[in-house]
C-alpha positions as CSV (number, residue, x, y, z in Angstrom):
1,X,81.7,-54.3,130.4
2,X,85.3,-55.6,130.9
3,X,88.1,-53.3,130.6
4,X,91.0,-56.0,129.8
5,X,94.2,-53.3,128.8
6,X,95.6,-53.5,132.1
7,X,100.2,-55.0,132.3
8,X,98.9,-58.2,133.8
9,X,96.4,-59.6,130.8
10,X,99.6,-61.5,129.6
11,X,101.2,-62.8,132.8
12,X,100.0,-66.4,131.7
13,X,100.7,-65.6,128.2
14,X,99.0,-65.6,124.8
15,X,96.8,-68.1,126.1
16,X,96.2,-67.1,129.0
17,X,94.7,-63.8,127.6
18,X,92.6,-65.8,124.8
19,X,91.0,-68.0,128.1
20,X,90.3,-65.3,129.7
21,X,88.5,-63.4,126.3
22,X,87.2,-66.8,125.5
23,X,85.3,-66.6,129.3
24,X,84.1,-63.2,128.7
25,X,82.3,-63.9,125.9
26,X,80.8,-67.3,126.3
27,X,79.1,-65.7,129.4
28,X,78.0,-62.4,127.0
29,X,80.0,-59.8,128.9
30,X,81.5,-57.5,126.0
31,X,85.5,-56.6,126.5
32,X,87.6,-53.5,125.8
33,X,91.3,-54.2,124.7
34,X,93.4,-51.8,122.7
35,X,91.9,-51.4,119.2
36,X,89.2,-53.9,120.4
37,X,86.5,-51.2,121.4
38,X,83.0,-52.1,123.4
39,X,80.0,-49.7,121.5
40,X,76.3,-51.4,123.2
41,X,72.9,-49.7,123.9
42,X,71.0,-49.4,126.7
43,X,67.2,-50.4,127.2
44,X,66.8,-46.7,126.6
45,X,68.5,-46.4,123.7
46,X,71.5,-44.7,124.5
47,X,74.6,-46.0,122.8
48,X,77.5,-46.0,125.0
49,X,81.5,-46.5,123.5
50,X,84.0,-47.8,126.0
51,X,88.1,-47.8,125.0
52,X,90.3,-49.7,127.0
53,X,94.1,-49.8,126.9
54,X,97.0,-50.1,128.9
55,X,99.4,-46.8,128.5
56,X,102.2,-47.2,130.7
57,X,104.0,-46.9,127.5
58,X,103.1,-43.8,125.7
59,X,103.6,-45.8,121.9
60,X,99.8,-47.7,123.1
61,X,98.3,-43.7,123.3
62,X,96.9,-44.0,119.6
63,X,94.9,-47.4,121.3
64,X,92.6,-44.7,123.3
65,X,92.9,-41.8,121.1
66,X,91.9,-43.6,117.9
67,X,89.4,-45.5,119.6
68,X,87.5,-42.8,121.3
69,X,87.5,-41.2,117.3
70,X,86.1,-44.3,116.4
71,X,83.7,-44.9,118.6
72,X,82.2,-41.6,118.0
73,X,81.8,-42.2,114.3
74,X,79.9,-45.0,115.0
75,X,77.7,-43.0,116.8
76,X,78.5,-43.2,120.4
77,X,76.4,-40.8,122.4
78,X,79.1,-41.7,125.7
79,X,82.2,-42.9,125.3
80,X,84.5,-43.4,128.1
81,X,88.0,-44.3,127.9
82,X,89.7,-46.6,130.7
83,X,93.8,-46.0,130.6
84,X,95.8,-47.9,132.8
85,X,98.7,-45.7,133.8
86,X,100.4,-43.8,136.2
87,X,102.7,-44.8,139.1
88,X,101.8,-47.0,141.6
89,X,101.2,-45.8,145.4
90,X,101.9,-42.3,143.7
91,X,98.4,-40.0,145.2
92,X,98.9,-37.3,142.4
93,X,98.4,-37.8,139.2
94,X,102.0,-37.0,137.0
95,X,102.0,-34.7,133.7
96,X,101.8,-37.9,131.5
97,X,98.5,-38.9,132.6
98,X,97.2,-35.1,132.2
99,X,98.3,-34.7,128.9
100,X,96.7,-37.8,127.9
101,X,93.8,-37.2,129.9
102,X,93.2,-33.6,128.2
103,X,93.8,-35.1,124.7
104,X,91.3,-37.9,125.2
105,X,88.7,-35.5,126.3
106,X,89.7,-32.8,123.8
107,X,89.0,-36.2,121.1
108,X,85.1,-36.3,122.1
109,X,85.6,-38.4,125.6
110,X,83.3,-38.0,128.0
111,X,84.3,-40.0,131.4
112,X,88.0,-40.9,131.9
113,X,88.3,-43.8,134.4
114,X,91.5,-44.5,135.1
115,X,93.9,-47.5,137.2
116,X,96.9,-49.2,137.8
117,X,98.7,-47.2,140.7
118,X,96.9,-49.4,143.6
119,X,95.8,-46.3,145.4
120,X,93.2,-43.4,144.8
121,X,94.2,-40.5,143.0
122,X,93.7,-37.0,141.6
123,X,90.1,-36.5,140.5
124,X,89.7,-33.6,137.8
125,X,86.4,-31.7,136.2
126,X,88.3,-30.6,132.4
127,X,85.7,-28.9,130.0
128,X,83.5,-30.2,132.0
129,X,84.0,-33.3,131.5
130,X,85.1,-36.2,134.5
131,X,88.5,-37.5,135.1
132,X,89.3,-40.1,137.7
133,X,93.0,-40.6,137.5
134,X,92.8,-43.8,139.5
135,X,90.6,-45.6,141.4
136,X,92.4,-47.7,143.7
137,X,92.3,-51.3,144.2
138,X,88.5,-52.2,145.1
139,X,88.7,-56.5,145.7
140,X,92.3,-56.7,145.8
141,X,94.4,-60.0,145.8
142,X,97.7,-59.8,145.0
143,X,98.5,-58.5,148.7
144,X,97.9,-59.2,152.2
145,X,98.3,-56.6,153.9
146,X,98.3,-53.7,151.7
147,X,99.4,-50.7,153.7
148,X,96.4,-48.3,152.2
149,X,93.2,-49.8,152.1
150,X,91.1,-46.7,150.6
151,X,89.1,-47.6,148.0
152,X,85.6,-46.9,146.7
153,X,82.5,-47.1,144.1
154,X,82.7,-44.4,141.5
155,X,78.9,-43.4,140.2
156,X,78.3,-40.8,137.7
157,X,75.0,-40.0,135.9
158,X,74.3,-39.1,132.4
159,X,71.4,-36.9,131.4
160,X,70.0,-37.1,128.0
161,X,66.7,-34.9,126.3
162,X,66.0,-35.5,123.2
163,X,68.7,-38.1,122.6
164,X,71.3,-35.0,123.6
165,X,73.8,-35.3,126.4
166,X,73.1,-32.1,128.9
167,X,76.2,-30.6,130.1
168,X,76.8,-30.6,133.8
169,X,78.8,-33.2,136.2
170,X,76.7,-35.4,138.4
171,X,78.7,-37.3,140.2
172,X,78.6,-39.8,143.5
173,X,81.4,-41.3,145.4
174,X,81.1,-44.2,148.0
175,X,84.1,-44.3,150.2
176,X,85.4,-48.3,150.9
177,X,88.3,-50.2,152.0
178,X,89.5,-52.8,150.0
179,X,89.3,-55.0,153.6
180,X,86.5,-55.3,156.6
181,X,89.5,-55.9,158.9
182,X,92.3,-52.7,158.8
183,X,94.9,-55.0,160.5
184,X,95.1,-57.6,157.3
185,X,93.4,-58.6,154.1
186,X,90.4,-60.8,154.2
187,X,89.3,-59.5,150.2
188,X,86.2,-58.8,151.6
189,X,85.3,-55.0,150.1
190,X,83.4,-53.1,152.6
191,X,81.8,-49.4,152.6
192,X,83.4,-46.8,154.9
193,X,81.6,-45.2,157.9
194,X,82.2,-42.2,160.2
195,X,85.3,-41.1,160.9
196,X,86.6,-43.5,157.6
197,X,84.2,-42.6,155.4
198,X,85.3,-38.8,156.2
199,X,88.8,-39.9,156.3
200,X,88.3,-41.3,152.6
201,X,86.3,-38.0,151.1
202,X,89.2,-35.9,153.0
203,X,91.8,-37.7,151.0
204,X,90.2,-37.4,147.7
205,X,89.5,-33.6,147.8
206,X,92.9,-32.9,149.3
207,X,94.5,-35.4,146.0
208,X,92.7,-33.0,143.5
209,X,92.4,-29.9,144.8
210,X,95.6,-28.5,142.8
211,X,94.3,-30.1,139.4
212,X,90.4,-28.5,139.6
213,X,87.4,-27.3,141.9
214,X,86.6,-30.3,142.1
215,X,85.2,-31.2,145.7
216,X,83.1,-33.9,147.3
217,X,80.9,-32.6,150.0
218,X,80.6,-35.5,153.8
219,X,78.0,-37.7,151.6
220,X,80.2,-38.3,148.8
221,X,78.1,-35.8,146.4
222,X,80.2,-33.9,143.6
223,X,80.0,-30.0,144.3
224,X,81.8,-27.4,142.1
């Protein structure tokens, strides 16, 4: 799944944006764009909602809120919401993308995966429920040489008995860089080791340890 709500989908304009929809579905790769919500199931039969919206302007909220409502009265048994907001190169996340993040939780989310600020950020456990205020840039073109490189691969697994989502947060982080080479950008992705990978993990749990007990033990594992 695509998450298209993002300040860039128009920079080539109307049809720009249709090409790029049109691409998406010809090759069977569902989108999520404002009121344009994603609900599929899995080969297990677990139907999963995804919301997608960019919010740098608060009046596009109702996007993710509404859509998160709707997708659970189609019967979503996940839904996760992808808001693309904040400030860029900021490490914290700021009281807009809290409130919004607590609302779209409070409206039946269940995973709130956030970008747009170019740089990792906060990571919060609220009612139990996941909230990755921004994940960086992962294979990242636009720059070559961006100053911080951190990235990494967010994991997080579901559990379901009975068709019912159990409560708990299991969670997995791999720590990257966006580049194999520190000194430039070659947009080749690659995972961190050693003293980077530690680097990485240290960053993360220092970004969200005023927002929740939320911490990452040296493998990247979610511990509470």
């Amino acid at each position: 799944v695509v998450g298209t709500g993002n300040n860039h989908i128009i920079d080539y304009g109307e049809q720009g944006s249709k090409d790029t929809w049109d691409a998406l579905t010809e090759y069977g790769i569902p989108y999520a764009h404002n009121d344009k919500t994603v609900l599929y199931e899995t080969s297990k039969g677990i139907k999963v909602g995804i919301v997608a919206s960019n919010v740098l302007s608060s009046s596009n909220n109702h996007f993710l809120l509404d859509g998160v409502k709707s997708l659970r009265e189609q019967g979503a048994q996940i839904v996760i919401a992808m808001p693309h907001w904040g400030i860029e190169r900021q490490y914290l996340a700021n009281k807009n993308q809290t409130d919004l993040a607590h609302q779209l939780v409070d409206a039946g989310c269940d995973l709130v995966l956030g970008s747009h600020p170019h740089v990792l950020q906060t990571m919060e456990v609220y009612k139990g429920k996941m909230i990755v205020y921004s994940q960086g840039n992962f294979c990242f073109g636009a720059n070559r040489n961006p100053k911080d490189k951190e990235t990494m691969i967010y994991q997080q697994t579901f559990t379901f008995v009975d068709g019912v989502l159990q409560s708990g947060v299991n969670v997995h982080v791999i720590p990257y860089t966006l580049s194999s080479n520190l000194s430039t950008n070659d947009y080749c992705p690659k995972e961190a080791e050693g003293d980077q990978k530690t680097k990485i993990i240290d960053h993360l749990n220092s970004y969200s340890e005023e927002y929740s007990d939320f911490k990452l033990d040296n493998d990247g594992n979610f511990q509470m």
